[in-house]
DRENDO-1510 file (C-alpha; in Angstrom, 1 decimal, always signed):
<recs>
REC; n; res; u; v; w
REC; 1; UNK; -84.9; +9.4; +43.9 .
REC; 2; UNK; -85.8; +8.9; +40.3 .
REC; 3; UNK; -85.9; +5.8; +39.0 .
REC; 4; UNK; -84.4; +5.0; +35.0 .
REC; 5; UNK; -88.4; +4.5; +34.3 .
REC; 6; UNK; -89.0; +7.7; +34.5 .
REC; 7; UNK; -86.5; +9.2; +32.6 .
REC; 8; UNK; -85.6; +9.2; +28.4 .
REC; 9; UNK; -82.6; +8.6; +28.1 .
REC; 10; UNK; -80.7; +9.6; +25.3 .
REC; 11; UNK; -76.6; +9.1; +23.7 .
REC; 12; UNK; -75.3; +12.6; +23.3 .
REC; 13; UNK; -75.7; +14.0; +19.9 .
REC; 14; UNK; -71.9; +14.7; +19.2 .
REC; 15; UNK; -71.5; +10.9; +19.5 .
REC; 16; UNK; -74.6; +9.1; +18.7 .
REC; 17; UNK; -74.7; +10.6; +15.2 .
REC; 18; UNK; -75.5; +6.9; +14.1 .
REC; 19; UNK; -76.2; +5.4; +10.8 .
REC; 20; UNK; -78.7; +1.7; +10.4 .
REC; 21; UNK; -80.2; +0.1; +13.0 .
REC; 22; UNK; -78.8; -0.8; +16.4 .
REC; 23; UNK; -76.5; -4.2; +15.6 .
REC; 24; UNK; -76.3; -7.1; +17.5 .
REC; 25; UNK; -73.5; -9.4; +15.5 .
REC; 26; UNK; -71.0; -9.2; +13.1 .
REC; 27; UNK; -69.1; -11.8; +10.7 .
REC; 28; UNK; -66.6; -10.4; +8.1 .
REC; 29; UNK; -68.3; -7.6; +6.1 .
REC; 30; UNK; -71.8; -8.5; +7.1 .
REC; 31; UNK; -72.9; -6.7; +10.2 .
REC; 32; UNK; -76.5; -8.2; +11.5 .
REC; 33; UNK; -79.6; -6.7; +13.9 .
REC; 34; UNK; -81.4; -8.6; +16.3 .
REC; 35; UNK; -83.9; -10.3; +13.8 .
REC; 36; UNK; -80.8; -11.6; +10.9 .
REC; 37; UNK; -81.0; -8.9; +8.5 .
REC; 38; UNK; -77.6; -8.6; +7.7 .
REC; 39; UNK; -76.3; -5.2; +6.4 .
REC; 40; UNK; -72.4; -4.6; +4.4 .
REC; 41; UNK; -70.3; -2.4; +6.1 .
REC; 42; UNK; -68.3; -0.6; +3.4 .
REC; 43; UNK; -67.2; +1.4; +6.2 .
REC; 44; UNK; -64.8; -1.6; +8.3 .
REC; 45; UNK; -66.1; -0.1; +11.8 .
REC; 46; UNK; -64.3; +3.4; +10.6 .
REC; 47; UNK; -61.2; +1.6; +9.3 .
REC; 48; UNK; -60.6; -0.6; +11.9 .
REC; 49; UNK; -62.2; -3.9; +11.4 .
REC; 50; UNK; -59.4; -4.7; +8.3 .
REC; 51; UNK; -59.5; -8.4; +8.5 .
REC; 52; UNK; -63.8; -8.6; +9.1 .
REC; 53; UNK; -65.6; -8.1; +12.0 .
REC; 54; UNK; -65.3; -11.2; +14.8 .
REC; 55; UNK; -62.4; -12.6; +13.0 .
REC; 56; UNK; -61.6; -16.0; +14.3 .
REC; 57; UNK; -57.9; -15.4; +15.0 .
REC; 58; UNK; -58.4; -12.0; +16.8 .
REC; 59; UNK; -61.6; -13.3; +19.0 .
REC; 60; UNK; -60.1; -16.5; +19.9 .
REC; 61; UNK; -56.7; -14.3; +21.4 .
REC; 62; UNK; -59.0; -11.9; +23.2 .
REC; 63; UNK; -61.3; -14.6; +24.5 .
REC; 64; UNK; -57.9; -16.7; +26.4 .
REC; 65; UNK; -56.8; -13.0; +27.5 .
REC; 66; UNK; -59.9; -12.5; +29.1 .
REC; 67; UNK; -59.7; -15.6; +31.2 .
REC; 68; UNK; -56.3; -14.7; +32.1 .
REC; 69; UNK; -55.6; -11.1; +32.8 .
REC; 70; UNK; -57.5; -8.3; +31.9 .
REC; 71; UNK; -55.7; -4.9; +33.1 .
REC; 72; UNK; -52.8; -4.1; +34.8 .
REC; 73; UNK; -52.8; -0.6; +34.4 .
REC; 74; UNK; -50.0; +1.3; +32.2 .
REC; 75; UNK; -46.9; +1.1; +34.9 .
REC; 76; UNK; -47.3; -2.6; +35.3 .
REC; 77; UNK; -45.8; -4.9; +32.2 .
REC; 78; UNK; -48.1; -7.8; +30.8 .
REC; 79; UNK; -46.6; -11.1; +28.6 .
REC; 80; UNK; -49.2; -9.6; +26.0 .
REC; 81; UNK; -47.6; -6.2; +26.1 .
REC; 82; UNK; -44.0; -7.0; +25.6 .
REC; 83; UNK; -45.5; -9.8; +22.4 .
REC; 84; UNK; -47.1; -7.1; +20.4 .
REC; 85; UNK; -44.0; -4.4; +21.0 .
REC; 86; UNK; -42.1; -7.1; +19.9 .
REC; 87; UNK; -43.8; -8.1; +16.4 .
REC; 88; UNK; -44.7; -4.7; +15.9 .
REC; 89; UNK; -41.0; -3.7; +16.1 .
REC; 90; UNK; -40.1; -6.3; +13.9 .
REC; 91; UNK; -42.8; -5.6; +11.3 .
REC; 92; UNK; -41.4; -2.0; +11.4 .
REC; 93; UNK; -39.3; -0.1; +9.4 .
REC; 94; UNK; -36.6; +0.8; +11.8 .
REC; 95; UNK; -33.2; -0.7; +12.6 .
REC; 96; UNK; -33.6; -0.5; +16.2 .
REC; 97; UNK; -37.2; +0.0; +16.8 .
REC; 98; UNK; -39.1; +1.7; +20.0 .
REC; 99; UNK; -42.8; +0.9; +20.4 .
REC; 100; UNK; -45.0; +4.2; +22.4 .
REC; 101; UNK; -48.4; +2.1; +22.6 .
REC; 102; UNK; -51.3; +4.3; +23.1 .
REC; 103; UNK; -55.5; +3.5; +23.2 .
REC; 104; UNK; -56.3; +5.9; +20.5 .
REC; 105; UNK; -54.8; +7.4; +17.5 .
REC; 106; UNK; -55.3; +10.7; +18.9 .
REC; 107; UNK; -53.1; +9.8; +21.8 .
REC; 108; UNK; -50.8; +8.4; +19.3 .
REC; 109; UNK; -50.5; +11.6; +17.2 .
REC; 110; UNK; -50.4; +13.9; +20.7 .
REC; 111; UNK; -47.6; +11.6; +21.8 .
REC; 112; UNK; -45.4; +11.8; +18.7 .
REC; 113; UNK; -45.6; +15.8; +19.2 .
REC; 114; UNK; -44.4; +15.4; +22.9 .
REC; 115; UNK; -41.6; +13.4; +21.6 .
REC; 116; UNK; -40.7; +15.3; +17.7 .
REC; 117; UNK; -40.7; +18.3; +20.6 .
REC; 118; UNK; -38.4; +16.6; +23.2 .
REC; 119; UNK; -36.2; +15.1; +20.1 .
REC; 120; UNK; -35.6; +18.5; +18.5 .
REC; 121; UNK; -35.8; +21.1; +21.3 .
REC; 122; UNK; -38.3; +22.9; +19.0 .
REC; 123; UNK; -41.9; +23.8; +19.4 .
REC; 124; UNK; -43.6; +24.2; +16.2 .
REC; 125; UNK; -45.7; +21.4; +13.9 .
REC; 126; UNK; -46.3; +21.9; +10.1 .
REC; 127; UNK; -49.3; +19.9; +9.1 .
REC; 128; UNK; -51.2; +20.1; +5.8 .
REC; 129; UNK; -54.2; +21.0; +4.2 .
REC; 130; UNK; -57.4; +18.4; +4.1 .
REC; 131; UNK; -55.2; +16.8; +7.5 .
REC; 132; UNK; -57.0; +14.6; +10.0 .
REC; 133; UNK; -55.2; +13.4; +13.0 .
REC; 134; UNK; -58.4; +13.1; +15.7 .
REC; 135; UNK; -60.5; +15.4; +17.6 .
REC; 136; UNK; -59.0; +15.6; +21.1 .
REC; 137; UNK; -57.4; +19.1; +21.5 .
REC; 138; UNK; -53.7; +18.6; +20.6 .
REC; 139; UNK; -54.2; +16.5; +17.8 .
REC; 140; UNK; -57.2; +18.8; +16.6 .
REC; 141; UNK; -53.9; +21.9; +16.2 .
REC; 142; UNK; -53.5; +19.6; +13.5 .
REC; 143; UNK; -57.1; +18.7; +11.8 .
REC; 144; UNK; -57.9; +21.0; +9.2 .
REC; 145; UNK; -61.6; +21.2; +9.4 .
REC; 146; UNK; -62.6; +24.2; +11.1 .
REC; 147; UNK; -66.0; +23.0; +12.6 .
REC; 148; UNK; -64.1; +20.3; +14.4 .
REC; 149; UNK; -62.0; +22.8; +16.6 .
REC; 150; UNK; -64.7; +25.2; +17.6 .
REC; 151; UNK; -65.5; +24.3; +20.6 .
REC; 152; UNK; -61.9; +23.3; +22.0 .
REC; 153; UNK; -59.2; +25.5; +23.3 .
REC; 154; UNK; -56.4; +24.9; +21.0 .
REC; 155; UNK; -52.9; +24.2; +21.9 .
REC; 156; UNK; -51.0; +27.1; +22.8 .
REC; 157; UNK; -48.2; +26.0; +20.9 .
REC; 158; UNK; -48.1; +27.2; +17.1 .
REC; 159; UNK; -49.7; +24.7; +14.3 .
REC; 160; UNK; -48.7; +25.9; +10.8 .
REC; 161; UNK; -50.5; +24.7; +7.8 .
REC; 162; UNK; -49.1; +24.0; +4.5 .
REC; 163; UNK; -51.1; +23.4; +1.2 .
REC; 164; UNK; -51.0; +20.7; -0.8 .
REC; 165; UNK; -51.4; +20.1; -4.8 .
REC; 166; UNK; -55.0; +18.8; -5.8 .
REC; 167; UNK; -54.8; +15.5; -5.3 .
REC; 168; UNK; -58.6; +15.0; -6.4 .
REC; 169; UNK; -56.1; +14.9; -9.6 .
REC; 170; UNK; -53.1; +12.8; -8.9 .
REC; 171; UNK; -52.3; +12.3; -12.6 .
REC; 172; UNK; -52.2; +16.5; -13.2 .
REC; 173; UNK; -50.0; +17.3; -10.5 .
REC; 174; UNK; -47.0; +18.1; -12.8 .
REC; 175; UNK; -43.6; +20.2; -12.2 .
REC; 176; UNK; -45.0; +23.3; -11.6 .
REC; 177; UNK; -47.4; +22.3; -9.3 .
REC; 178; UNK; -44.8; +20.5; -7.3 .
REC; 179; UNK; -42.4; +23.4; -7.5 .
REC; 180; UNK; -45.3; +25.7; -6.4 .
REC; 181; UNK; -46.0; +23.4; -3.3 .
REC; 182; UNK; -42.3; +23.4; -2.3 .
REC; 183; UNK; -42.0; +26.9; -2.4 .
REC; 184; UNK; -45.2; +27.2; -0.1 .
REC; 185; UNK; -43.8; +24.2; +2.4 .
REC; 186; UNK; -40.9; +26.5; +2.8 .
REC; 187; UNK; -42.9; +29.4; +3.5 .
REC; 188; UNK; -45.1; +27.2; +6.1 .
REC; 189; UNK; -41.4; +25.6; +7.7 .
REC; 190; UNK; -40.2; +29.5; +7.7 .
REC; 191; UNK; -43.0; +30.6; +9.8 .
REC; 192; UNK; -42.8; +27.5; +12.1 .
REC; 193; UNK; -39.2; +28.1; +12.7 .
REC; 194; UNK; -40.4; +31.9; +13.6 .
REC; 195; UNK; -42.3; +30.4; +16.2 .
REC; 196; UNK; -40.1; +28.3; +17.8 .
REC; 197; UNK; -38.7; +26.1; +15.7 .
REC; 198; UNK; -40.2; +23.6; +13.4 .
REC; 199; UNK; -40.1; +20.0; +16.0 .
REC; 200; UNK; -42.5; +18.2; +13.6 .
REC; 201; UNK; -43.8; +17.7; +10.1 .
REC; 202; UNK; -47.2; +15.6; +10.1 .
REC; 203; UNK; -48.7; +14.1; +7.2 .
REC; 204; UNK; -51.1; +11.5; +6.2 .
REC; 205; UNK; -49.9; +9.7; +3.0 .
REC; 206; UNK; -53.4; +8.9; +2.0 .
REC; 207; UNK; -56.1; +11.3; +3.1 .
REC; 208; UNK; -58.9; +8.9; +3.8 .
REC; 209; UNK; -61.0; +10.9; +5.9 .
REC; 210; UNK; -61.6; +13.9; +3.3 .
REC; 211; UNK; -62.1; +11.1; +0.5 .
REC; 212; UNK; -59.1; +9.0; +0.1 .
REC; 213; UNK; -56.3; +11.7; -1.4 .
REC; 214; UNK; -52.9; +9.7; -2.0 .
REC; 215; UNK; -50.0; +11.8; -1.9 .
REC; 216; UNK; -47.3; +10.3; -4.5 .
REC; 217; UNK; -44.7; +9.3; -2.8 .
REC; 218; UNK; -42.0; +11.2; -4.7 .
REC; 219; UNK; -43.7; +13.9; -2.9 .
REC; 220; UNK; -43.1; +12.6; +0.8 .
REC; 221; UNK; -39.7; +12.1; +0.0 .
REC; 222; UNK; -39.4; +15.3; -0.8 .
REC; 223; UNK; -41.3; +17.1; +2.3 .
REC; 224; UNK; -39.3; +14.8; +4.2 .
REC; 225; UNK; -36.4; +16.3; +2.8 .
REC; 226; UNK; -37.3; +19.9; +3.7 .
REC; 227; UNK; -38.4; +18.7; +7.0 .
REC; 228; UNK; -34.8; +16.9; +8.0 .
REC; 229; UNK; -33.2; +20.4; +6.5 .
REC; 230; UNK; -35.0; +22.4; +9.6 .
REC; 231; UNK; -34.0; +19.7; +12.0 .
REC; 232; UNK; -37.3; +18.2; +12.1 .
REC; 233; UNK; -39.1; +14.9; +12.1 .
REC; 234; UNK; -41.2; +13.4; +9.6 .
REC; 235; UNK; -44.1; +12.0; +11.6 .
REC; 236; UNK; -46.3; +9.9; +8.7 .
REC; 237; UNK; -49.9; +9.5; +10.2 .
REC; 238; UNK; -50.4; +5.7; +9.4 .
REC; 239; UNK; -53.4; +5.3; +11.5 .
REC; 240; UNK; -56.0; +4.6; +8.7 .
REC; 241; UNK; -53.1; +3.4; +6.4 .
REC; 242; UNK; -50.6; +0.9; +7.9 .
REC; 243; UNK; -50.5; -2.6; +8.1 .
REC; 244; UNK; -51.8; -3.9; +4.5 .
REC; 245; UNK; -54.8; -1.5; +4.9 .
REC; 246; UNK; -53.4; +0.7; +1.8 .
REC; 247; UNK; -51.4; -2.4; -0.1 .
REC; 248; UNK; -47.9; -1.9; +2.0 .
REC; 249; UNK; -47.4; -2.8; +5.7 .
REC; 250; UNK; -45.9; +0.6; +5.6 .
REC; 251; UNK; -45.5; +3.6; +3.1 .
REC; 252; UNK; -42.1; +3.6; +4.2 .
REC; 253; UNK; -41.6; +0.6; +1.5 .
REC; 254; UNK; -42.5; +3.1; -1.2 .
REC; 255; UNK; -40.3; +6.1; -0.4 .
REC; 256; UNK; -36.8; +6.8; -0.3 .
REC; 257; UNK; -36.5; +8.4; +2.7 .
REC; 258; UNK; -37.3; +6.9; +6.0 .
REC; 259; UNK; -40.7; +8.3; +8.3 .
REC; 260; UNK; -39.1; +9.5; +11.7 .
REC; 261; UNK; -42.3; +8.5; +13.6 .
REC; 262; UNK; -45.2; +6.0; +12.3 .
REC; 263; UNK; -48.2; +6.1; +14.0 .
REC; 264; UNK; -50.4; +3.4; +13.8 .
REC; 265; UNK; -53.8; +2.2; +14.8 .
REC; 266; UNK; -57.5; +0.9; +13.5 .
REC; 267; UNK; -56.0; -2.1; +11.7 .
REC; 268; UNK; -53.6; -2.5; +14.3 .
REC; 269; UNK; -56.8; -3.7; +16.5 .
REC; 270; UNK; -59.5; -4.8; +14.3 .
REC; 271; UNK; -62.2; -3.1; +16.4 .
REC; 272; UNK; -60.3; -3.2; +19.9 .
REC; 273; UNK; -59.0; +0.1; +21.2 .
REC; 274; UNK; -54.8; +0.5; +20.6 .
REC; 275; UNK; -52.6; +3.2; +18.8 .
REC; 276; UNK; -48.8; +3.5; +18.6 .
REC; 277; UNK; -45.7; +5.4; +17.5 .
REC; 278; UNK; -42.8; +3.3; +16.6 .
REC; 279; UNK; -39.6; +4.8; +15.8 .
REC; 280; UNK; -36.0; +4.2; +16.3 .
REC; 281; UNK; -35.1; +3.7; +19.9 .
REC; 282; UNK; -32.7; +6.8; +20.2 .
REC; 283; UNK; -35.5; +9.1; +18.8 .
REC; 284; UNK; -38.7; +7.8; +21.2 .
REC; 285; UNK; -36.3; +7.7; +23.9 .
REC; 286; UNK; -35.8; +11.4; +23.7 .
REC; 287; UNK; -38.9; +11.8; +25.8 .
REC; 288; UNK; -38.4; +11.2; +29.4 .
REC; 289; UNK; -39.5; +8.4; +31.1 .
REC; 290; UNK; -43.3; +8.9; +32.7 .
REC; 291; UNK; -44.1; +11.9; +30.8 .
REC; 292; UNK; -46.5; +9.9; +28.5 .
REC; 293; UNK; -48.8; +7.5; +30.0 .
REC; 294; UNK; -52.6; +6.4; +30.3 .
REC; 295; UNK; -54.2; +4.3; +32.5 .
REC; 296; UNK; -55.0; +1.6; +29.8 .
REC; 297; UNK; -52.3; +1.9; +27.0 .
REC; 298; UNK; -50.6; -1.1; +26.5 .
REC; 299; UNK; -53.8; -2.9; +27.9 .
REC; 300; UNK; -53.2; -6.6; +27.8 .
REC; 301; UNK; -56.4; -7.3; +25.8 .
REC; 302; UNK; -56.1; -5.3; +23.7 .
REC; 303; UNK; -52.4; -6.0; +23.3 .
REC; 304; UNK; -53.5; -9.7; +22.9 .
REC; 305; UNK; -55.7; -9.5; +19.8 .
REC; 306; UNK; -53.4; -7.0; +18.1 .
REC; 307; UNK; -50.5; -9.6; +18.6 .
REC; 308; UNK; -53.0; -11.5; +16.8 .
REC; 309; UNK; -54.0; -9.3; +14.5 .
REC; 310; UNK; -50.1; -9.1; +13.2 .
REC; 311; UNK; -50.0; -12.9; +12.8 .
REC; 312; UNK; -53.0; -12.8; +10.6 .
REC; 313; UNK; -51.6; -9.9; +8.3 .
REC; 314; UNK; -48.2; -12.0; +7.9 .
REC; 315; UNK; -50.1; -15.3; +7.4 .
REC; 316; UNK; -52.4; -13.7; +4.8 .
REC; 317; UNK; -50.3; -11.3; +3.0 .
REC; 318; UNK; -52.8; -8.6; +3.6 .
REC; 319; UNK; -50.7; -6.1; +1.9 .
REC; 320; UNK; -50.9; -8.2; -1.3 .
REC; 321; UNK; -54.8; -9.0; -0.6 .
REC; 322; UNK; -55.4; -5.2; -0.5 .
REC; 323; UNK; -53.5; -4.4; -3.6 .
REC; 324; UNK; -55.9; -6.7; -5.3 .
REC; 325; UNK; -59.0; -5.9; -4.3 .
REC; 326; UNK; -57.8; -2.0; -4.8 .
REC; 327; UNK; -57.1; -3.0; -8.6 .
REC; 328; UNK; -61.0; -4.7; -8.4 .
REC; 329; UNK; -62.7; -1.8; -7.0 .
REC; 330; UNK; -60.6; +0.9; -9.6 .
REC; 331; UNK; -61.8; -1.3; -12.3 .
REC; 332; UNK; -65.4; -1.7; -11.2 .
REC; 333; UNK; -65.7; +2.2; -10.2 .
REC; 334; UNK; -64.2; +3.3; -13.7 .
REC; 335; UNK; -66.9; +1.2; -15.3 .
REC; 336; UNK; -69.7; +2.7; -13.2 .
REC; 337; UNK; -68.0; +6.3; -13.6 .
REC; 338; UNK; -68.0; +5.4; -17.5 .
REC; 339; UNK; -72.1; +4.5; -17.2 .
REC; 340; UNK; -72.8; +7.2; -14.7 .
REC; 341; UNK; -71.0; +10.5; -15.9 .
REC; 342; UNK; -71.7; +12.3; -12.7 .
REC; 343; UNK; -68.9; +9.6; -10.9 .
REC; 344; UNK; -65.7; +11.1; -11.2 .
REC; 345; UNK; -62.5; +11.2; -10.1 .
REC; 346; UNK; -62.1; +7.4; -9.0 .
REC; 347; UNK; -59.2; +6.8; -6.6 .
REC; 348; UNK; -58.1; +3.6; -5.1 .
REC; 349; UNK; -55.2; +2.5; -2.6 .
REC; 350; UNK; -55.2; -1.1; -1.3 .
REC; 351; UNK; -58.3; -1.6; +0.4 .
REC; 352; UNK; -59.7; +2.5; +0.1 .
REC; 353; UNK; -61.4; +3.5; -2.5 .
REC; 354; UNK; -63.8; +6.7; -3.6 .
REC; 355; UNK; -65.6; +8.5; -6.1 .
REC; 356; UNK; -66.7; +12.5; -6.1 .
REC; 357; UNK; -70.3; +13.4; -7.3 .
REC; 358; UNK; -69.9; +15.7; -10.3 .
REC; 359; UNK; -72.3; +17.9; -11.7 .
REC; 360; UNK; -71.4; +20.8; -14.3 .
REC; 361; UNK; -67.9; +20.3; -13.5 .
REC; 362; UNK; -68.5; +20.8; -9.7 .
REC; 363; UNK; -68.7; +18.8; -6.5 .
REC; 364; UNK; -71.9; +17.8; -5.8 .
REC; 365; UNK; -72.7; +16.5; -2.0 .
REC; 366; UNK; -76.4; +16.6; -2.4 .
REC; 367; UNK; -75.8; +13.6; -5.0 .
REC; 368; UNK; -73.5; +12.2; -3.0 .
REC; 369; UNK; -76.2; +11.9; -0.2 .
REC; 370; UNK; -78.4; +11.1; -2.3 .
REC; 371; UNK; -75.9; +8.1; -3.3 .
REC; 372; UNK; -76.0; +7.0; +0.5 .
REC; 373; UNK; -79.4; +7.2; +1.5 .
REC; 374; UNK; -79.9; +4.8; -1.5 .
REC; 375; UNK; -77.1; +2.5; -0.2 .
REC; 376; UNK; -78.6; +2.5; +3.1 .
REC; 377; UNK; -81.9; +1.5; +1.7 .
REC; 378; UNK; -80.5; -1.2; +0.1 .
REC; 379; UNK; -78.4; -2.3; +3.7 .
REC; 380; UNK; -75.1; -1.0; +2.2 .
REC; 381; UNK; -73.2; +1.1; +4.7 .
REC; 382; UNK; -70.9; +3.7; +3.0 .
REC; 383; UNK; -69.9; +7.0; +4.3 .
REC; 384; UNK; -69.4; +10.4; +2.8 .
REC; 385; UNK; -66.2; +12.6; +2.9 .
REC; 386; UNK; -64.4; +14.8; +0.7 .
REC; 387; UNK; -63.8; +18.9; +1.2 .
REC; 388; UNK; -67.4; +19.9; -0.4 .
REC; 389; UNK; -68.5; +16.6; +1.1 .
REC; 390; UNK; -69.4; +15.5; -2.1 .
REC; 391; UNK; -67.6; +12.4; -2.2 .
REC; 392; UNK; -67.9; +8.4; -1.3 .
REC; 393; UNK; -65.9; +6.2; +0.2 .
REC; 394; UNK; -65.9; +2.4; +0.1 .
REC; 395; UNK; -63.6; +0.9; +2.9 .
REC; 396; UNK; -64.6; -2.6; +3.3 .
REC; 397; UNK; -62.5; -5.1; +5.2 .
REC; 398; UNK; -58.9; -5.9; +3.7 .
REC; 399; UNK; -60.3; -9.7; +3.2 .
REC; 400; UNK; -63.1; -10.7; +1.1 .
REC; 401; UNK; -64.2; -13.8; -0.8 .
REC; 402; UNK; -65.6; -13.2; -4.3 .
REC; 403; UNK; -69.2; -13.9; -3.2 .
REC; 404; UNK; -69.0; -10.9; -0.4 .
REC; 405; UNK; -67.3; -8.8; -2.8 .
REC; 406; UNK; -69.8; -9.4; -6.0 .
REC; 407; UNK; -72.2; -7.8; -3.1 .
REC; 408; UNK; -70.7; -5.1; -1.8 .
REC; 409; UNK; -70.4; -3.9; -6.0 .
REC; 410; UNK; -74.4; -4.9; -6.5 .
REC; 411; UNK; -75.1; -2.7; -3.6 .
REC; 412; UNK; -73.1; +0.0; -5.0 .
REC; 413; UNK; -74.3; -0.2; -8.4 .
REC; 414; UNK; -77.9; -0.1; -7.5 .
REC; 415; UNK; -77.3; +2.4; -4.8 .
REC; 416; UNK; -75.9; +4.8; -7.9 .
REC; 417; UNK; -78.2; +3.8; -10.5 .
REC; 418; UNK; -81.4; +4.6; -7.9 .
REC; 419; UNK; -79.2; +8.3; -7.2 .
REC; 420; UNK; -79.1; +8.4; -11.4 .
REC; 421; UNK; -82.6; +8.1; -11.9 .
REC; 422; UNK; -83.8; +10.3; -9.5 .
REC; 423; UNK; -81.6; +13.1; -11.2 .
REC; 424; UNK; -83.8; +15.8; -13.0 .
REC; 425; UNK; -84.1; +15.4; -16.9 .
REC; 426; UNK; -83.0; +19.4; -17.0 .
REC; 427; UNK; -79.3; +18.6; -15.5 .
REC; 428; UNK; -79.6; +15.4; -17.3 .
REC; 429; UNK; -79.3; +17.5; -20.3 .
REC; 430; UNK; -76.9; +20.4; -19.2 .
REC; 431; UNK; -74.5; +17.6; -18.1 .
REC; 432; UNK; -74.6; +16.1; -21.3 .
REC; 433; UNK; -74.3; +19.6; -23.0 .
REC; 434; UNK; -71.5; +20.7; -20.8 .
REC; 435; UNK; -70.0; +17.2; -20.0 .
REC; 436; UNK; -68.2; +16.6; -16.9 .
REC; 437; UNK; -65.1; +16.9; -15.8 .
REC; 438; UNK; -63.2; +13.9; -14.0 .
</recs>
């Protein structure tokens, strides 16, 4: 038999595309290896550590869960489980709320099909250009980057895909271009209705994953319009977004017209694995009873530091805390983009914020590489994003004193100045000759 001594061992490449070193600790936006070096993680743990990593509040609820119960599987209730479904409920922004907890957000987006489907009687899902909504194979029907579905069968129900305006360009998405994406929304929901019926349309209200795209809210309102006209739900991905993450506890505050599914998740956690679709009762409940479970949804420790996790959002006004540092970052990232005219198109939404790497009027993702290799050298974490991959994305946690956040802008300044001055003198000069476009 072969012992572990013989063998290299290695994480699978699909998952263990790592970034830094191997770290050992973690305390608010400072992550730390085994000797101190402490790093920034501009990233939050993908999103999900909102309030810091190893906040007090969340530890200190998983640490009594742990010494009281740790799984009881998904059929079996827990004091922990009914406590979150309750304050998530309540935080909602339905009248008579359902909670659907999951463990992941893909769950939580394959769930809210099963039930938009059940609700309706229809088949078909609308999603939307630039969407992510996870990489397990239903919820991949609705990712739109290619190289992500390749090697999974896709659902063999129909997934119809909609365009939206550039939203690289909030500020010039004007009449036309709003009455040129309606028209093509009701070309997508014609199809979908071909093909069954149109049971769901899924968006993101801020597309943080291809580099932070916010979709005005007039413009929800509106698709969720066209969607109730087909009988529909409007199922808003809130994964990345809810819970203060974005400045709101949900976008639902913003429009007129009221989300028929919200999923949520990341925040929801702060770095422990939980997802969930809340609703009004009548509509979750359209979905039989048993025909969505898993074996650790509505875990109780996870259950217990989300219950946690809510207290700490109320307590702090996240939402508020978000929508100041999001008015920080826009101001600090318009001064570098006026210093560094290859930083355009700044965008900011509560606690999300990015820039695209511009050269000659075009997206540039060798800069923006170039951008987070310095970063990295300087210990701040940042990733990439964006549809040319051109872009960066700073997502630190949702609560930051001045001194972490003075840091996190050092970092980024000397990451871009380094990426500035290791631009050729040649496309110094055609940039300045040409200018660029932001």
């Amino acid at each position: 038999m072969n012992s572990n001594r013989e063998k290299t061992v290695a994480e699978a490449r699909s998952t263990g595309t790592t970034m830094g070193p191997e770290f050992h600790s973690g305390q608010g936006p400072w992550l730390h290896t085994h000797d101190g070096t402490a790093w920034f993680d501009a990233t939050s743990g993908s999103g999900a550590a909102t309030l810091g990593h190893q906040h007090p509040a969340v530890v200190a609820a998983a640490t009594a869960q742990l010494g009281r119960l740790v799984h009881t599987g998904c059929k079996l209730g827990s004091d922990a489980r009914a406590d979150l479904i309750r304050r998530l409920g309540g935080l909602s922004p339905y009248r008579s709320p359902a909670v659907l907890p999951t463990v992941t957000g893909s769950e939580a987006v394959e769930s809210a099909l099963k039930i938009a489907r059940a609700a309706t009687g229809h088949r078909a899902v609308v999603g939307f250009t630039h969407g992510y909504h996870g990489k397990t194979t239903g919820a991949l029907g609705l990712t739109w980057r290619a190289e992500f579905r390749q090697y999974s069968a896709l659902a063999s129900d129909a997934v119809v895909t909609a365009s939206l305006p550039e939203l690289r360009h909030p500020e010039a998405v004007g009449p036309d271009d709003t009455a040129a994406f309606l028209s093509g929304l009701e070309a997508a929901l014609d199809q979908a209705d071909r093909l069954g019926g149109t049971a769901a349309v899924v968006l993101e209200p801020v597309q943080v994953t291809e580099g932070v795209l916010i979709v005005p809210p007039a413009l929800l309102d509106e698709i969720a319009r066209a969607a109730h006209a087909r009988g529909a739900l409007l199922v808003l991905d809130e994964i990345y977004t809810a819970l203060g993450r974005a400045g709101r506890m949900f976008t639902a505050e913003l429009m007129s017209e009221t989300p028929d599914l919200t999923l949520v998740g990341k925040t929801l956690g702060n770095g422990f694995p939980i997802g969930a679709v809340v609703g009004e009762r009548e509509v979750l409940d359209a979905l039989p009873a048993g025909v969505q479970t898993s074996t650790f949804s509505g875990s109780p420790m996870s259950c217990a530091a989300a219950a946690a996790v809510l207290e700490t959002v109320e307590a702090e006004d996240l939402p508020a805390r978000a929508r100041a540092l999001g008015a920080l970052l826009a101001d600090d990232l318009a001064r570098l983009a006026k210093a560094f005219p290859w930083v355009g198109r700044v965008r900011a939404a509560g606690a999300l914020a990015a820039f695209d790497c511009v050269l000659d009027g075009r997206p540039h993702p060798g800069l923006a590489r170039t951008v987070r290799e310095a970063a990295l050298r300087g210990r701040l974490l940042l990733f990439g994003g964006g549809p040319e991959d051109a872009t960066i994305k700073i997502v630190p946690p949702a609560l930051l004193a001045e001194s972490d956040y003075r840091a996190l802008i050092t970092g980024l300044t000397a990451a871009i100045g380094e990426a500035d001055r290791d631009l050729p003198a040649t496309v110094r000069a055609a940039d300045a000759g040409a200018g660029i476009r932001r």
